[in-house]
NULUM-18451 format. One record per residue (C-alpha): y, x negated, z negated; residue in three letters. Coordinates in steps of 0.25 Angstrom, whole numbers, padded with zeros to 4 digits, always signed. Example, Ala and Ser with C-alpha at 12.3 -4.5 7.8 and 13.67 -1.06 7.14 Angstrom:
2
-0018-0049-0031Ala -0004-0055-0029Ser 
This chain:
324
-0054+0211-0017Unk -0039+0213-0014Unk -0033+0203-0004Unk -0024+0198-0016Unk -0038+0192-0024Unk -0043+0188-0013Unk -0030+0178-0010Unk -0033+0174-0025Unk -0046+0172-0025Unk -0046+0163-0012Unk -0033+0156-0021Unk -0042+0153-0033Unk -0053+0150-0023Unk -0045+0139-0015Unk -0039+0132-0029Unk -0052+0132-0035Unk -0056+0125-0023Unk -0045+0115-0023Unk -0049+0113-0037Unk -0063+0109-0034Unk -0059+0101-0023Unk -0049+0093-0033Unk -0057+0092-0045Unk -0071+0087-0036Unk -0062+0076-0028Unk -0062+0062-0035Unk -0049+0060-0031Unk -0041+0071-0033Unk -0047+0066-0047Unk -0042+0053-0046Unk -0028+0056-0041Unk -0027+0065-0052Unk -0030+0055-0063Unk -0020+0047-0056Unk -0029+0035-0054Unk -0026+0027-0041Unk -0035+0031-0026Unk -0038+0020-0017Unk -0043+0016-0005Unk -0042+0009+0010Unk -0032+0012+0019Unk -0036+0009+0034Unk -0027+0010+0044Unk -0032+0006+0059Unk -0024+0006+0073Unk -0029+0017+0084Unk -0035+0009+0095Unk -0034-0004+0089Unk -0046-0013+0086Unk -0041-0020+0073Unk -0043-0023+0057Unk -0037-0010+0051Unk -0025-0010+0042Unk -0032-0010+0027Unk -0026-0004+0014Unk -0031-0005-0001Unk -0023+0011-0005Unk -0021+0013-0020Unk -0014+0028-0021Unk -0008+0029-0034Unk -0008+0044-0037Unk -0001+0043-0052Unk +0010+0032-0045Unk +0011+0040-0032Unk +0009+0026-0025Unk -0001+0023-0013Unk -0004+0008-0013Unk -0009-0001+0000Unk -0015-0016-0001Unk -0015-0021+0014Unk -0028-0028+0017Unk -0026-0037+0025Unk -0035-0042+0037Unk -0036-0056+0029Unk -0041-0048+0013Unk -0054-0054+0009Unk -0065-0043+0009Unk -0074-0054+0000Unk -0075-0066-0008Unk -0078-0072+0007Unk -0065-0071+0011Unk -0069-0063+0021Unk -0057-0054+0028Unk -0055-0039+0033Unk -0051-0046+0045Unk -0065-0053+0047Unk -0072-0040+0043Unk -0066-0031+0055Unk -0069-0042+0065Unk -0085-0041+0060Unk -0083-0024+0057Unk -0074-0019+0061Unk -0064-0008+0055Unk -0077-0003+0047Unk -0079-0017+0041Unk -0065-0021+0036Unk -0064-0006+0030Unk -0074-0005+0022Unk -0070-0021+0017Unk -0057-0014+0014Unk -0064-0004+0005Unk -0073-0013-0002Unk -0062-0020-0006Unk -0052-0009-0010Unk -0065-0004-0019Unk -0066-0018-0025Unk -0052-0023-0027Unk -0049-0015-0040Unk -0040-0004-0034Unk -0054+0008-0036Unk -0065+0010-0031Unk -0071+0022-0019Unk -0057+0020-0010Unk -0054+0028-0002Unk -0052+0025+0013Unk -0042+0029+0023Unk -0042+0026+0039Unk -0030+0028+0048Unk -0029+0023+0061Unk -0013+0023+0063Unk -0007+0018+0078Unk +0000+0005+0073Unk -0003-0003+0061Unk +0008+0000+0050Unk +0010-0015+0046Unk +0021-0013+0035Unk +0022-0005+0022Unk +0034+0003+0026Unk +0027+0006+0039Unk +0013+0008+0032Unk +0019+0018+0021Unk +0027+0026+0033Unk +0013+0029+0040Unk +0007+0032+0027Unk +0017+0044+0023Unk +0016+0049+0038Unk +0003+0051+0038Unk +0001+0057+0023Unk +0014+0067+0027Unk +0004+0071+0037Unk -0001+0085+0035Unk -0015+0085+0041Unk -0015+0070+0034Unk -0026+0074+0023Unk -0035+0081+0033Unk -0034+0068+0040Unk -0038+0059+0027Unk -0053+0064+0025Unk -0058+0058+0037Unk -0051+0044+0033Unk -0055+0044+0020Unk -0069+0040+0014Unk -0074+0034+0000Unk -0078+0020-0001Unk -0094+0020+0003Unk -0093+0028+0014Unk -0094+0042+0008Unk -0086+0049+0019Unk -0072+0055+0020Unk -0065+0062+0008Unk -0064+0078+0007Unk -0051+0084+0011Unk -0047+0088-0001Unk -0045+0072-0004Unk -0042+0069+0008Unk -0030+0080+0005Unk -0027+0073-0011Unk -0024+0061-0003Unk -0014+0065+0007Unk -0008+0073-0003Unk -0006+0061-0011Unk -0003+0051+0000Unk +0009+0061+0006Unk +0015+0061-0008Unk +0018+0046-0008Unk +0033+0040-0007Unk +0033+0031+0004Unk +0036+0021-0008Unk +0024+0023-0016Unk +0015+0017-0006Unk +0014+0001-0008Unk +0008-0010+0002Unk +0003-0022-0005Unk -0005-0035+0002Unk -0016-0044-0006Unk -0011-0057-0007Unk -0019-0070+0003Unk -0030-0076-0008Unk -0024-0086-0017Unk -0035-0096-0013Unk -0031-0096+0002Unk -0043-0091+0007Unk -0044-0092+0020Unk -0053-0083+0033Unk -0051-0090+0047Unk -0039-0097+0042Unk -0033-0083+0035Unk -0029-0082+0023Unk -0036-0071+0013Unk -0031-0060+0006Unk -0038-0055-0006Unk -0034-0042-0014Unk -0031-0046-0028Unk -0032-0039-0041Unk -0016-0042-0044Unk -0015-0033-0032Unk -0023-0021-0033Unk -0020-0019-0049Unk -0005-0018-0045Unk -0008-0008-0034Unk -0016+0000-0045Unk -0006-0002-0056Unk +0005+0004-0044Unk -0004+0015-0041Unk -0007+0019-0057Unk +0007+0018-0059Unk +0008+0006-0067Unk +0018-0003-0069Unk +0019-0018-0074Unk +0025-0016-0089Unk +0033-0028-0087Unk +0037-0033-0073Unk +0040-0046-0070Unk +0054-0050-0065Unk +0056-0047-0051Unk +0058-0059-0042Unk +0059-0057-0029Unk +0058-0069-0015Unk +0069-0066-0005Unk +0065-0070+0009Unk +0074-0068+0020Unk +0068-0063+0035Unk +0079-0057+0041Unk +0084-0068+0050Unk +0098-0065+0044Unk +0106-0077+0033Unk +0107-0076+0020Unk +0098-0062+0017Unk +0089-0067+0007Unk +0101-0074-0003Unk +0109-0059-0001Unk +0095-0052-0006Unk +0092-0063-0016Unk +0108-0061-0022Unk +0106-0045-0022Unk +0091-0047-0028Unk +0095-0057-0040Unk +0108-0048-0043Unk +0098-0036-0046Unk +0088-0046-0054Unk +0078-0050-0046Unk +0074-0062-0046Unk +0074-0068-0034Unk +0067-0081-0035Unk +0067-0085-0019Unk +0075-0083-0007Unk +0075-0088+0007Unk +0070-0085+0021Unk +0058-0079+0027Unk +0050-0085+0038Unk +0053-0075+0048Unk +0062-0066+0052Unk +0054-0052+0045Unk +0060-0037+0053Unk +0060-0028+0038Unk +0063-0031+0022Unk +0050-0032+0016Unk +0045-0033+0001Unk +0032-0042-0003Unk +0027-0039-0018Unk +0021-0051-0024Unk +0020-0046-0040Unk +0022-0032-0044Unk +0022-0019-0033Unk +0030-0011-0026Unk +0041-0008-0037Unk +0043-0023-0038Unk +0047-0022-0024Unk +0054-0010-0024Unk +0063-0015-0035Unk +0067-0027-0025Unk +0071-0017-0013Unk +0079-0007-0023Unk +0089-0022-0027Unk +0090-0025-0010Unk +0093-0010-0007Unk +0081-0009+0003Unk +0075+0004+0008Unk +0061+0005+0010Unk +0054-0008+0013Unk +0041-0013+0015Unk +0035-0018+0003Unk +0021-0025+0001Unk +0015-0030-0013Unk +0007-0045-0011Unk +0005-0047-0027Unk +0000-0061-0027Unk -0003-0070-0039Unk +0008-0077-0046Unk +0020-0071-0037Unk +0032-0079-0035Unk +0041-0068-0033Unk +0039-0052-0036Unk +0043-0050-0021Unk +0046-0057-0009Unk +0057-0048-0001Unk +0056-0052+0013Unk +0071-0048+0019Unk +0069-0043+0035Unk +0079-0041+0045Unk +0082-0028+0041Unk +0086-0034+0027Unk +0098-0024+0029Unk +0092-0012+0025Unk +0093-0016+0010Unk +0105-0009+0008Unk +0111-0019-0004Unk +0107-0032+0006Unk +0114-0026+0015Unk +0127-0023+0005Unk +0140-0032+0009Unk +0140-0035-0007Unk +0127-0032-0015Unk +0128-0038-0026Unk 
């Protein structure tokens, strides 16, 4: 056999491997067919003895988007009431993870998640932050032969194969720094309390909007856009400047005043419909990149509550001598 069929031979051999490989992996089937992965995110400190940080993940691969619910130390694991934070204090790491997935697997959003451990050298407490540390480690080369180690199905069935491992990287290194979204679960409306804490709950409202995101859906008819402005910047007379500039674009701003502290950044809380909603606030004020977080809670007062910081002059048309 001449060296030229050989070459071809091992070419046809390889892609009928890669083949195999794609057509026997579940999800490379389900990336394909669009339908949105999830899974736990657990990201824990080197050297540090303390409740790790917990994600719900939806990656949307038809919308391009990579959702995160916070789970906070206070979510409820049961009807009980009983807390992450009360779990790790009997369990450990082991306990409050395996919490985490049971309730990822129950809460609507699929079930088999997948489960992803990083141990990071600070704790990334804000979206923008969060997102940063995200797309540097996807950019990674070597990240997917990382990912097999650190991910397992739910039920303790061992890591994934490489070749998932590697669909996975491929597909988290091709997402904008936009497409990923941070949401929180709202304190229970009962005011259910643990030791004196309030409770969070994941809610129904919540996970289908992070599904509709990730399928691509969209509300057929929005509601109006209203918008709370609080000021936290420790400077006069922000909040009326941003309300003027908000209401000239037609938003409806509804309330206006000041925070209950002075807050260091610009941020963006969601209380009804995702990050668009928000988006189309930052796009009126002229701000650049700016954390973002989605609380959908029953009965919303406002769409979103924008909470100016000190550096409220990086939104360029709040900055404008006349914006208007």
């Amino acid at each position: 056999m001449s060296r030229s069929l050989a070459l071809l031979a091992a070419v046809l051999l390889l892609l009928g491997a890669c083949l195999w490989l794609d057509l026997a992996s579940p999800l490379s089937a389900r990336l394909r067919s669009g339908r949105p992965v999830n899974g736990l995110l657990s990201l824990s400190v080197r050297n540090q003895e303390a409740p790790p940080d917990l994600y719900a993940l939806v990656l949307g691969p038809s919308a391009g988007t990579l959702d995160l619910i916070s789970l906070p130390d206070n979510l409820a694991v049961d009807a009980s009431s009983r807390t992450l934070e009360g779990l790790f204090a009997r369990g450990g790491r082991t306990a409050v993870e395996e919490a985490a997935l049971g309730l990822v697997s129950g809460s609507g959003l699929g079930s088999d998640p997948l489960f992803l451990r990083f141990a990071v050298a600070v704790r990334t407490p804000s979206p923008v932050e969060l997102r940063g540390a995200l797309a540097s480690a996807a950019s990674d080369p070597l990240f997917w032969l990382r990912l097999p180690g650190r991910l397992k199905r739910l039920g303790g069935t061992g890591g994934l194969r490489p070749y998932d491992a590697l669909l996975l990287a491929w597909r988290l290194a091709r997402l904008r720094p936009d497409a990923v979204s941070l949401s929180r679960p709202p304190l229970a409306q009962d005011e259910g309390r643990r030791r004196g804490r309030a409770v969070a709950r994941l809610v129904p409202d919540l996970t289908a909007a992070v599904l509709s995101r990730a399928e691509g859906l969209k509300d057929e008819d929005p509601a109006a856009l209203t918008a709370e402005i609080l000021n936290a910047s420790g400077a006069s007379g922000v909040a009326l400047r941003a309300t003027k500039l908000l209401r000239w674009r037609g938003v409806d701003v509804v309330h206006f005043g000041n925070a209950p502290s002075v807050q260091p950044t610009v941020r963006i809380v969601v209380h009804s419909g995702g990050p668009e909603t928000a988006q189309a606030v930052l796009s009126a004020l002229g701000c650049p990149e700016t954390d973002t977080v989605v609380e959908l809670v029953p009965d919303p007062q406002t769409s979103v509550t924008v909470i100016l910081g000190k550096d409220h002059l990086r939104c360029t048309r709040l900055a404008e001598e006349t914006p208007f």
